[in-house]
C-alpha positions as CSV (number, residue, x, y, z in Angstrom):
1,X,-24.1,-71.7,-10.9
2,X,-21.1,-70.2,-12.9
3,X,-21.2,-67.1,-15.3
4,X,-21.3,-68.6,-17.8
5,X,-24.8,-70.4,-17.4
6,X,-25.9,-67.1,-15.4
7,X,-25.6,-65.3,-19.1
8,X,-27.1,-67.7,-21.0
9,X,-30.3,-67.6,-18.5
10,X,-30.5,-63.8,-18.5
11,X,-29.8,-63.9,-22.6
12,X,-33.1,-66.7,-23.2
13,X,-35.3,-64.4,-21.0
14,X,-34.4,-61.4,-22.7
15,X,-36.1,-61.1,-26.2
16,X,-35.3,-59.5,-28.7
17,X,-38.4,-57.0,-29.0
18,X,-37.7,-56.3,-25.5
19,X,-34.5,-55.0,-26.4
20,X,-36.1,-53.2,-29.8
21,X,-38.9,-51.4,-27.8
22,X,-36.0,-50.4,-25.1
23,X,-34.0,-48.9,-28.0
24,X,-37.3,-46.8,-29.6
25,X,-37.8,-45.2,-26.1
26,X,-34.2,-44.3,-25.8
27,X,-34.4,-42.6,-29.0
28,X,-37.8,-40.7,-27.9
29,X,-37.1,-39.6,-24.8
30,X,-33.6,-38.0,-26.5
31,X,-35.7,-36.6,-29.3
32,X,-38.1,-34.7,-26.7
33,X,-35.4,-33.2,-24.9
34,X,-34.1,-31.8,-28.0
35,X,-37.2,-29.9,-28.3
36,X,-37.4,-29.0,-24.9
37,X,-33.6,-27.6,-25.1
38,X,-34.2,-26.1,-28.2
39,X,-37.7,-24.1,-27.1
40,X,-35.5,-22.9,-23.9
41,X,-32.8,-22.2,-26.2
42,X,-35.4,-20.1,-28.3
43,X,-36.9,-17.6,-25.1
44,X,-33.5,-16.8,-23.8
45,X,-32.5,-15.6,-26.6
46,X,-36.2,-13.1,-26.8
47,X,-35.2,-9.3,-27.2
48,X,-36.9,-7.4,-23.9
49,X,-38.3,-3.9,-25.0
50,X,-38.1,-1.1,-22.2
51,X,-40.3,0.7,-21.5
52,X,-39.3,4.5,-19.6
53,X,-42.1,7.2,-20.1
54,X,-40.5,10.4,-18.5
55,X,-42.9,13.1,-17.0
56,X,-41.0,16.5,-16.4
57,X,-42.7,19.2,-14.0
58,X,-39.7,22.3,-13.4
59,X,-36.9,20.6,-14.8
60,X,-37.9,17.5,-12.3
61,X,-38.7,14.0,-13.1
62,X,-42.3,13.4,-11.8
63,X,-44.1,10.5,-11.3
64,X,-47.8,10.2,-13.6
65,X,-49.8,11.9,-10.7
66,X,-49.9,15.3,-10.9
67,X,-50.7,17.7,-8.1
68,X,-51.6,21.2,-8.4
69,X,-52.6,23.9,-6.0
70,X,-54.2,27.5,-7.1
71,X,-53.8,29.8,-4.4
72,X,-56.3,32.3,-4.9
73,X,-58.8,32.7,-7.4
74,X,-60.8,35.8,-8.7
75,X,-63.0,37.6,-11.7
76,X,-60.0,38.8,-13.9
77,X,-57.3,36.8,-12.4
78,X,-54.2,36.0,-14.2
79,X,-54.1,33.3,-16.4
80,X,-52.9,30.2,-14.1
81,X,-50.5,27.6,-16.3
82,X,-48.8,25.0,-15.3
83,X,-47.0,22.3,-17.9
84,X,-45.7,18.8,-17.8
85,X,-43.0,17.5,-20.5
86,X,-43.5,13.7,-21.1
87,X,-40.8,11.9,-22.7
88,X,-40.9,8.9,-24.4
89,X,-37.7,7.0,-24.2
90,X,-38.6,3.7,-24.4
91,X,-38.6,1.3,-27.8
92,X,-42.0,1.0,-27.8
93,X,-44.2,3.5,-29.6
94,X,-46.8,4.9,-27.1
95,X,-50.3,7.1,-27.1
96,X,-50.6,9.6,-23.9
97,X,-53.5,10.2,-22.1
98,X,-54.9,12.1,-18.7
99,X,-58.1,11.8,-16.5
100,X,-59.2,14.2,-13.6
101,X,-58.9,12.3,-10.5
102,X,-60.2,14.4,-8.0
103,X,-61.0,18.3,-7.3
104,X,-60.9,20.4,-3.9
105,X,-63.0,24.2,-4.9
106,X,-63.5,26.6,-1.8
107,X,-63.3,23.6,0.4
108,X,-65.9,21.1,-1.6
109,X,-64.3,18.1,-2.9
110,X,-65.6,16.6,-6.2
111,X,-63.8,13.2,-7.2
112,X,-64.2,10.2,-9.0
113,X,-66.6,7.3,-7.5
114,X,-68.3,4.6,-8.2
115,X,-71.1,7.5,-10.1
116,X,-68.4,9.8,-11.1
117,X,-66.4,9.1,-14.1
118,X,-62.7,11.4,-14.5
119,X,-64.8,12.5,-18.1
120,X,-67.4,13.7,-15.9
121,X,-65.7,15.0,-13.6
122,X,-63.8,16.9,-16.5
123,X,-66.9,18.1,-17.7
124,X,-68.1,19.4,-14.4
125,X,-64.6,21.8,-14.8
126,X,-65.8,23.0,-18.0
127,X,-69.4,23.8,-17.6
128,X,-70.7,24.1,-13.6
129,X,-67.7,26.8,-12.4
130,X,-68.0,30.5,-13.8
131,X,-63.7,29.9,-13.6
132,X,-63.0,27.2,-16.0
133,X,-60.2,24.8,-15.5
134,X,-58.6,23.0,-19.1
135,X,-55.9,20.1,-20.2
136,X,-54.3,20.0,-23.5
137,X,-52.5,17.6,-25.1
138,X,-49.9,18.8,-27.8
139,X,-49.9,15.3,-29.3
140,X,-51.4,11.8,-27.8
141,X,-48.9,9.8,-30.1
142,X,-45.4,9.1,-28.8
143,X,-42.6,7.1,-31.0
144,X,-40.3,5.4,-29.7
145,X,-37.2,6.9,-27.7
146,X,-37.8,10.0,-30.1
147,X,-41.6,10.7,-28.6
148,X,-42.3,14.5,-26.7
149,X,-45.7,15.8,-25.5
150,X,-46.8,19.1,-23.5
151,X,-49.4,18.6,-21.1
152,X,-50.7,22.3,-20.4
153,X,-53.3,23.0,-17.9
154,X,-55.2,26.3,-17.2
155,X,-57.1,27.5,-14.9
156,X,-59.4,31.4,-16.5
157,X,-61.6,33.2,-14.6
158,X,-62.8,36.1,-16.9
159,X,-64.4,38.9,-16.3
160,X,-68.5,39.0,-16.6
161,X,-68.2,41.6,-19.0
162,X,-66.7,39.4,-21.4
163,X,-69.2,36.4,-21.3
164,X,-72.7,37.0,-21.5
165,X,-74.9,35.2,-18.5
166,X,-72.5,34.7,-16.3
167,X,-73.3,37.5,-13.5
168,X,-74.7,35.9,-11.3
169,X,-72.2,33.0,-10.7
170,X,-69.6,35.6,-10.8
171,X,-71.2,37.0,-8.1
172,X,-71.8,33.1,-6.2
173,X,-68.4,32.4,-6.3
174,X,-66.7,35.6,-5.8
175,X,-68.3,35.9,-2.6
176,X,-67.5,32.5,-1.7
177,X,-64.1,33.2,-2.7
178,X,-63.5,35.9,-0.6
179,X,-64.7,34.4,2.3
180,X,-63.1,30.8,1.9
181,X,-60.1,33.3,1.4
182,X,-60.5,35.2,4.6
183,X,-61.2,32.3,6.5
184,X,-58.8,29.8,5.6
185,X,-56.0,31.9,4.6
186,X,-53.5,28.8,4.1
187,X,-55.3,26.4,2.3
188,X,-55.5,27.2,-1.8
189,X,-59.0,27.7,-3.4
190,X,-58.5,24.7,-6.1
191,X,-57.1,21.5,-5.4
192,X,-56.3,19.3,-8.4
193,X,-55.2,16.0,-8.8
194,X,-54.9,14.5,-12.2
195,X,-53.2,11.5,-13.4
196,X,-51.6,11.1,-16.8
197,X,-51.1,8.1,-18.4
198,X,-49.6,6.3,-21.7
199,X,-50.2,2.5,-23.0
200,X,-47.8,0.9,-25.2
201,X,-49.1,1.3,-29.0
202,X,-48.3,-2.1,-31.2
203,X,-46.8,-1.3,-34.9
């Protein structure tokens, strides 16, 4: 068969809405990959936001955990402080928080469980010892790369003199304190671990 009658049988079996519909898919398939390109286009382009919370303990970057050992403890005892700068230099704004992980006193450990919530736990610091142990915040909000907190935390044990009705735990605990003292001379009478934390804040 020559070429010439091979065309002419390929062009009568080839319709001309064959040839339209082939055209309109063309022109689809190069319209959807203009939206695809241009939605790819669009996320590479997205600004990423850091993120760098900085928590300072003696001049030394820290990480969010903070441990702290109080050697000995005692009726009168000066005033134990310890304080943590936190740093916001990220570009989001953020809000600071903190939550009492865990607590070692004269060798009983207290620390949070599946009953045991770190605001419980917090509590327990507050109301149960005749010592009591407190964490400040200065501020909870941090702007962005301009943001600065003081975490403080104290640890009082005041005389009985100066709090009505608490002899008798004075007592309790000073004579355990002398003898957890005496006894394990190398281990400190409060353990603390307590974890700070900060969540990004949307504006």
């Amino acid at each position: 068969m020559s070429l010439k009658k091979v065309f002419y049988v390929i062009k009568k079996k080839v319709k001309i809405s064959n040839l339209i519909l082939l055209i309109v898919l063309l022109m689809f398939n190069s319209y959807a990959w203009f939206i695809y390109n241009t939605k790819v286009s669009t996320s590479l382009s997205a600004k990423i936001e850091a993120w760098d919370i900085a928590y300072i303990s003696n001049g030394i970057r820290e990480t969010q955990n903070i441990i702290l050992d109080v050697e000995k403890i005692y009726p009168g005892m000066t005033i134990y402080t310890h304080q943590i700068t936190v740093n916001n230099n990220g570009d989001t704004n953020a809000e600071l928080s903190f939550a009492v992980r865990k607590v070692e006193i004269l060798g009983q450990v207290y620390q949070v469980d599946a009953t045991t919530t770190p605001e419980m736990l917090y509590n327990k610091l507050q109301n149960d010892f005749p010592f009591k142990t407190t964490v400040t915040l200065s501020t909870t909000q941090l702007p962005a790369h301009t943001g600065t907190a003081t975490v403080t935390i104290k640890l009082e044990w005041e005389y009985e003199s100066e709090v009505t009705g608490k002899d008798e735990l004075d007592t309790q605990y000073g004579t355990s304190a002398y003898q957890f003292i005496t006894e394990h001379p190398d281990t400190p009478c409060v353990h603390l671990e307590i974890e700070l934390g900060a969540k990004q804040v949307n504006t």
